[in-house]
Each structure stands twice: as structure tokens, then as C-alpha cells.
N, C-alpha and C positions, 0 to 999 in steps of 0.2 A: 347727190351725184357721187359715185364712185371713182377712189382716184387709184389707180391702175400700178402695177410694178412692171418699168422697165425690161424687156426681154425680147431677145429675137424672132420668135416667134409672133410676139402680140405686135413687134414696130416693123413687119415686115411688109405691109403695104404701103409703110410711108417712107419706109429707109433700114437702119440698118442702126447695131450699137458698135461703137471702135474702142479697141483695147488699148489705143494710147492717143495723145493729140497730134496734128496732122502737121505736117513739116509746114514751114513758112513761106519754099517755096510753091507748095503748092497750091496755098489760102495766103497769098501776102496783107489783106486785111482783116485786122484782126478789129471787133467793135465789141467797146468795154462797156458792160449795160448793169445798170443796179435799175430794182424794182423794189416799191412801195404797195403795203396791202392796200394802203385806199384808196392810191392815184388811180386814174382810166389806163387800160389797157389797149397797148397795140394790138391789135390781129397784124401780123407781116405774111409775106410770101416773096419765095425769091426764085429768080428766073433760071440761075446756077445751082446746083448741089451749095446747103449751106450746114456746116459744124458749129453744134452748140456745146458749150462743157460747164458747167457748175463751177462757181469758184467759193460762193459762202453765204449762209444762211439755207433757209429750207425754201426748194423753188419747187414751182408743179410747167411743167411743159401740156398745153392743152393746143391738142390738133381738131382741127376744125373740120369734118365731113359734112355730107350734102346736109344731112336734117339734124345732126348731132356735133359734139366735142366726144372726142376721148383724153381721160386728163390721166398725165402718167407723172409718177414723185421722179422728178428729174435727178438723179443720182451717177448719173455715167454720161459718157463722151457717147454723143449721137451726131450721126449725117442724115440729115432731109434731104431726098430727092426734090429735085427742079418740082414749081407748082404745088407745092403741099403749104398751106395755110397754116399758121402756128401763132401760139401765144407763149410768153411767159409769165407765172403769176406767182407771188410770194405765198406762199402758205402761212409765215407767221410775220411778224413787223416791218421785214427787209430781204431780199438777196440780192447776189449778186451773180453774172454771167457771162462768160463771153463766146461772140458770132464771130465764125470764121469765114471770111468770103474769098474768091475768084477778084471780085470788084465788086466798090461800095454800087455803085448803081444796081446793082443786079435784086437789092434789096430794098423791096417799098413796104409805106404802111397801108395798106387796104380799108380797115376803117378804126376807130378806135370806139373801146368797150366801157360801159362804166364799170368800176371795179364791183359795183353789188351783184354785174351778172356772173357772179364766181361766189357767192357768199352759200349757196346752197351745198359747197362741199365738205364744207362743215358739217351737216347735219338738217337732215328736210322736217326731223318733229322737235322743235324748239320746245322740249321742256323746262316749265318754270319753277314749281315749287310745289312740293307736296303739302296737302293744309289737313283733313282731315283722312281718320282712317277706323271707321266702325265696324264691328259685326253686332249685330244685334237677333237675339232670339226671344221670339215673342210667341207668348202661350195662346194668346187670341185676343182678339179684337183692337187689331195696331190701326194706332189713327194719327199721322202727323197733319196738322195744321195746315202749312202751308210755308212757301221764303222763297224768293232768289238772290241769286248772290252771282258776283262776277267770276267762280271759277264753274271750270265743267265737273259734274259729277257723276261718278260709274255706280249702280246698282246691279249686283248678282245676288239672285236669288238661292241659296244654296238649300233651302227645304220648305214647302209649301208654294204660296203664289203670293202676290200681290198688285196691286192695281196702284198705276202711277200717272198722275193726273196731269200732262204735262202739256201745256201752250194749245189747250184746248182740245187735247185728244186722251182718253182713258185707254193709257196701255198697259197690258197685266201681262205680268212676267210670270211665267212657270219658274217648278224646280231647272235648275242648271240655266236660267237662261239670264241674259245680262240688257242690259242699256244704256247708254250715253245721255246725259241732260246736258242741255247747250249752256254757254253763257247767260246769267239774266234770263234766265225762261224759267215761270214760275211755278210750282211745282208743289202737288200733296202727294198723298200714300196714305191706304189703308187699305187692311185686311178683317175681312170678316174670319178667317181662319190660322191655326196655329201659321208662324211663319219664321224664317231663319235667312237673316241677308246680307250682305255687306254691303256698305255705301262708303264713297270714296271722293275726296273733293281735293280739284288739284288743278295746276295754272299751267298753260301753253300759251308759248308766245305770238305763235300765227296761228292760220286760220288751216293745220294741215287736219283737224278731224271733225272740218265741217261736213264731209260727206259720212259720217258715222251717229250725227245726234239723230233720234227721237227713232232708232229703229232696233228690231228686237234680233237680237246675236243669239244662234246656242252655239255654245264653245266647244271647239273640241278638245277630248282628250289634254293635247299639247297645255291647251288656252285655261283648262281647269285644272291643272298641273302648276302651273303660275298664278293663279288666285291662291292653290293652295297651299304652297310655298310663302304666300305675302303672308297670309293669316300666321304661317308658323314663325315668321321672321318679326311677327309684333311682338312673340314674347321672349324676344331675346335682349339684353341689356345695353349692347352695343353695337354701333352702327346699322340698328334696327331698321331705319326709316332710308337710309343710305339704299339698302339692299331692296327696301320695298319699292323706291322710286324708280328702278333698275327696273325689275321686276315686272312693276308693273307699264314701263314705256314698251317694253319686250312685248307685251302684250299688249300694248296697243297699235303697235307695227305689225300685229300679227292680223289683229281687227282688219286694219287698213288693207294690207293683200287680199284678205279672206274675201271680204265683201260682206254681203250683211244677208238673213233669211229674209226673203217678202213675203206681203201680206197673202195669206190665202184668199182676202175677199176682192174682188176684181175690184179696180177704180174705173167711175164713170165719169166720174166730173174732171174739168178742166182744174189744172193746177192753180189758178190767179182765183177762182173759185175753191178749192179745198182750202187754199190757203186764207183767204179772207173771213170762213169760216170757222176755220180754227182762231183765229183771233177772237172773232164775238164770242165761243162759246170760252174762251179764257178769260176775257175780262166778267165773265156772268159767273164761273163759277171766284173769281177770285173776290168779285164784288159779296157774295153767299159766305164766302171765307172769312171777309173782312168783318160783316154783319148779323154771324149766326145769332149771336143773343140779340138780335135784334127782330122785331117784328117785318119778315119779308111778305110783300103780295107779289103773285105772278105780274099784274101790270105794272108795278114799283122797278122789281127787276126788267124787267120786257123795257120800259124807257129810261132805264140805264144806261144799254145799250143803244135804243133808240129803235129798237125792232118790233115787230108785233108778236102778241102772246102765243097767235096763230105759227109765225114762224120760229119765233124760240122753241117753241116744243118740239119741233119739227129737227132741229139742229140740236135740242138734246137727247132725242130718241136716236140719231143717226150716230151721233159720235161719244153720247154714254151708253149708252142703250135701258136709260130711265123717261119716265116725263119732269120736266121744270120741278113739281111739287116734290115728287119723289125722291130726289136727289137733297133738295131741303132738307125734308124729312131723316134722311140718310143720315148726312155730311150733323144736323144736330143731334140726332140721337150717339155719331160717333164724340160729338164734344160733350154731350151729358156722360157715357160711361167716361171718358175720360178724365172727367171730373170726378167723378165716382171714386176711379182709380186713384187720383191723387189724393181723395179724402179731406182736404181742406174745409170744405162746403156740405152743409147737413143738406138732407133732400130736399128740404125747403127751403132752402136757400139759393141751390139750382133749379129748381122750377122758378123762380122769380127769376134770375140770372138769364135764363133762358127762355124768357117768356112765353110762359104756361100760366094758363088764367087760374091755377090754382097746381096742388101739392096733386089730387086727387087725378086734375087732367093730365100732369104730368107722368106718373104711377100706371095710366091707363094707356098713354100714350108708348111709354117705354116697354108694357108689356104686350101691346100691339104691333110693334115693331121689331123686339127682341123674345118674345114670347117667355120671358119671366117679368116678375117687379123690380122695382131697382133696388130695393129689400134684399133679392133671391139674387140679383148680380150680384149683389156686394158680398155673400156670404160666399160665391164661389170664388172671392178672388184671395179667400183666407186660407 
């Protein structure tokens, strides 16, 4: 909620500003009023011309219209025309005011407000605390696991693509393009090719950028200007993260205006239906997550869930765009190189690990998949 400066021109529908306080006999009552930020609020309205004037602390004057308030930093001596609805509200611990009237009758309360319907003028995107702040460039084949966690986290993809597995739907970001992951919504990534990104994790206190998770933004100009500004403010020594958390609220108020790109592919199904779907196929790939070195069958997984083989395949052809097996296959051949990559584990120790009935099927498997051995990965990662 914007609060407004005082001026004749903006309080001209409601009244008028006065350059000094109005003689006594022309207001013989005078009414001495102190306000509290957490008490309930009067709405008044008075039937006479009524003078208000600030006497101390910080107060806000909010007029009341048909479908709206206008709220103005009360700083100066004002007269309300007869019929104009008004509040006064502390802006910080206390103020204090006084009503000038014709007669006290002439002044009623109309109804009274809780003080929280005034807390939004503080500020509508309650940021909480910045927790991580990555860039990450990857030569090829990025594979994270999987996690949720209770803050929202931003991915921009700043060179290549990548595919981000979130609350049952696989959505791959191009270069410049960005996304929101919600609270608690469990989430992989990987890229079969070179990739370059930043991820971002960080706390708001309401619920103002529920209408920005799980959809895909390209930024403009403005909005990639401020990613790349955050990136240059991590390497600075002091008040680094100060400026990044700025930075980056700026851009998410910017998000919020913008609106978000939609899907190019038409939706057909009912929303209580997309959405019930994306649940099953997030508990199935998270269950695949939880279980890769494990021995998975399609019917194992399929009564996981408690669905048929028949329609799991059906709901991961639709919203990965693989079958059940394939996706297996995928998601463990990404945790064998990534084994690989860490090197901890001889190849025969990840074939067992990963349950391959031998070194040989395993060797056969990764080069059917990957179309080298895992011999010829490991030598290109030297």
C-alpha cells in the first residue's frame, strides 16, 4: 500500500491543506486523541467541516473511498469536508492528534478496524533472509540428486539448458531463462549438456510469490541486469549479501508485475485433474530417487503409488516425455557417472552398488546409454 505526500492538489476531493490552526471560535471543540500501532482503528466521519493537525509521533491520515483507502503521511494542518470517512493510524509505536469540531456530536465512529488491516503499508513482499547463493558451470553431464527444503529457490540458467524436475512436472529452462521452486516442493536437475546457472535460496514471509512458482520467466533486459549485478556483488568483501538481497527482491517485484511466459502447449485437462497428477508422478520419480541402487520393477514402482503399469506409463510419457523404464535407466546411468566423477568407487564396486549383475553388464549398459565405457568417460573427465 502506498502512502501518499500531503498536497493540494492530491486532498482536493476530500478537502483542503490550512497554513495555520483555525481560531477557537470557529472549532470550539477541540478532541485530544493519541493512537497505538496495535489498537483497532476508528473509521470516523463527521457531519460538519472537521480540522485535523499532528501534534507528535509519525501518524498516516487514511481516507476511505468507495472501493479503496488513500493513505497520506499526515504532516500538516488539514480540513475534511462534511461526509468524507477517515482514519488515523500510527505509523510507528504511538501518535498523537488533535480534531477540531463545530460540535462534538457532529463526530461519530462508523465502524472500527483491526489494526493488521493497515500492516501491508509497510511493505507487501515480506522478505526474510538470504540462505544460499550459487553459480555453478558445468562441462557436461550435471546431475543433482534430489531435496526439499523449506525456503523458495530461483534458478537462471545463464548458458546452456537444463531440465528441472519439480512436483511432478520436468521443466527445462533454456539459456536466459529463469524459475521459482516453491516451498517444500521436491526437486532434481540435470543436464546432459555443457551448462552454466545460478541457484538461489531464500525466505519470504507470506505467501506474496505464490503466483510465480513452477513457471518459466525470460527476463528482460532490466531483470538480467539485476542477476548480473548479484553475480558481481558476491565478489565483493563487504556488505556483499546486503546488496545481493536488495537486488534481488527488486527483481522479484519485477517478476510479480511482469507476469510470467505460458506454456506453448494448450491445456486440456481440468486443473483438480493436472494437479492430482502431478502429485503421483512426483512421488514415483522421488521414490526412483530415493531407490536407484536399488533393484526397481515397473510393477514395484506402479504399487507405490497404487496405480497401474498401464497408467503410469501413460502419466510419464505425458509429463516427462520418457516411459517408466527409461527414465530408470536415465536417472541411474546419471548416479553411475556421477560416481565416476567423484572417483571414490572402482567400476566394480559401482556395478555392485548399483545393481548390475556383473562389471561386464554394467560396461555394456553404460556404453548403451552413453555410447562410450565407463573406462572412455573417465578418461575424458582428466
Amino acid at each position: 500500500m502506498q502512502i501518499k505526500t500531503l498536497s493540494s492538489a492530491g486532498l482536493q476531493p476530500f478537502g483542503s491543506i490550512l497554513s495555520e490552526r483555525p481560531k477557537d471560535t470557529e472549532y470550539p471543540y477541540v478532541l485530544h486523541k493519541t493512537f497505538s500501532l496495535h489498537a483497532p482503528v476508528e473509521q470516523l466521519i463527521s457531519e460538519e467541516p472537521v480540522i485535523l493537525d499532528y501534534l507528535s509521533g509519525m501518524s498516516l491520515l487514511v481516507i476511505f473511498c468507495e472501493a479503496s483507502e488513500d493513505i497520506y503521511y499526515l504532516d500538516r494542518t488539514v480540513l475534511l469536508r462534511p461526509g468524507v470517512s477517515f482514519s488515523i493510524v500510527a505509523l510507528t509505536d504511538g501518535c498523537s492528534a488533535e480534531l477540531y469540531l463545530s460540535r462534538r456530536e457532529a463526530l461519530t465512529v462508523s465502524r472500527t478496524l483491526p489494526a493488521s488491516a493497515f500492516e501491508r503499508a509497510a511493505s507487501d513482499l515480506k522478505f526474510g533472509r538470504l540462505y544460499t547463493f550459487f553459480y555453478q558451470e558445468c562441462s557436461r553431464d550435471f546431475y543433482f540428486r534430489g531435496e526439499r527444503h523449506e525456503t523458495y529457490e530461483l534458478v537462471y540458467v545463464d548458458h546452456g539448458q537444463l531440465h528441472n524436475l519439480v512436483a511432478g512436472k520436468d521443466i527445462l529452462l533454456r539459456q536466459q531463462q529463469l524459475m521459482l521452486i516453491d516451498r517444500d516442493d521436491w526437486h532434481t536437475q540435470y543436464s546432459d549438456l555443457p551448462v552454466s546457472f545460478l541457484t538461489v535460496s531464500f525466505q519470504v514471509q507470506n505467501d506474496a510469490l505464490s503466483a510465480l512458482t513452477g513457471k518459466v520467466f525470460c527476463p528482460s533486459s532490466r531483470q538480467r541486469w539485476l542477476i548480473q549485478q548479484m553475480l558481481e556483488e558476491t565478489a565483493q568483501n563487504d556488505y556483499a549479501y546486503d546488496c545481493v538481497e536488495s537486488l534481488l527482491k527488486l527483481l522479484l517485484v519485477q517478476l510479480l508485475r511482469s507476469g510470467y511466459q505460458p506454456s506453448a502447449t494448450p491445456v486440456t485437462q481440468f486443473p483438480a485433474t493436472r494437479h492430482a497428477e502431478h502429485e503421483i508422478v512426483d512421488r514415483l520419480i522421488q521414490h526412483i530417487s530415493e531407490n536407484i541402487d536399488r533393484k526397481l520393477t515397473l510393477q514395484a514402482l506402479a504399487g507405490s503409488a497404487h496405480i497401474s503399469v498401464a497408467y503410469m506409463h501413460r502419466l510419464f510419457q505425458q509429463h516427462l516425455g520418457m516411459a517408466p523404464g527409461q527414465y530408470i535407466a536415465k536417472i541411474r546411468m546419471e548416479e553411475c557417472k556421477l560416481l565416476l566423477r567423484e572417483g571414490a568407487l572402482s567400476m566394480g564396486e559401482i556395478s555392485k552398488k548399483m545393481c548390475f549383475s556383473s562389471q561386464q553388464h554394467f560396461s555394456s549398459q553404460f556404453r548403451r546409454l552413453c555410447g562410450m565405457t565407463p573406462s572412455e568417460y573417465v578418461r575424458t573427465l582428466r
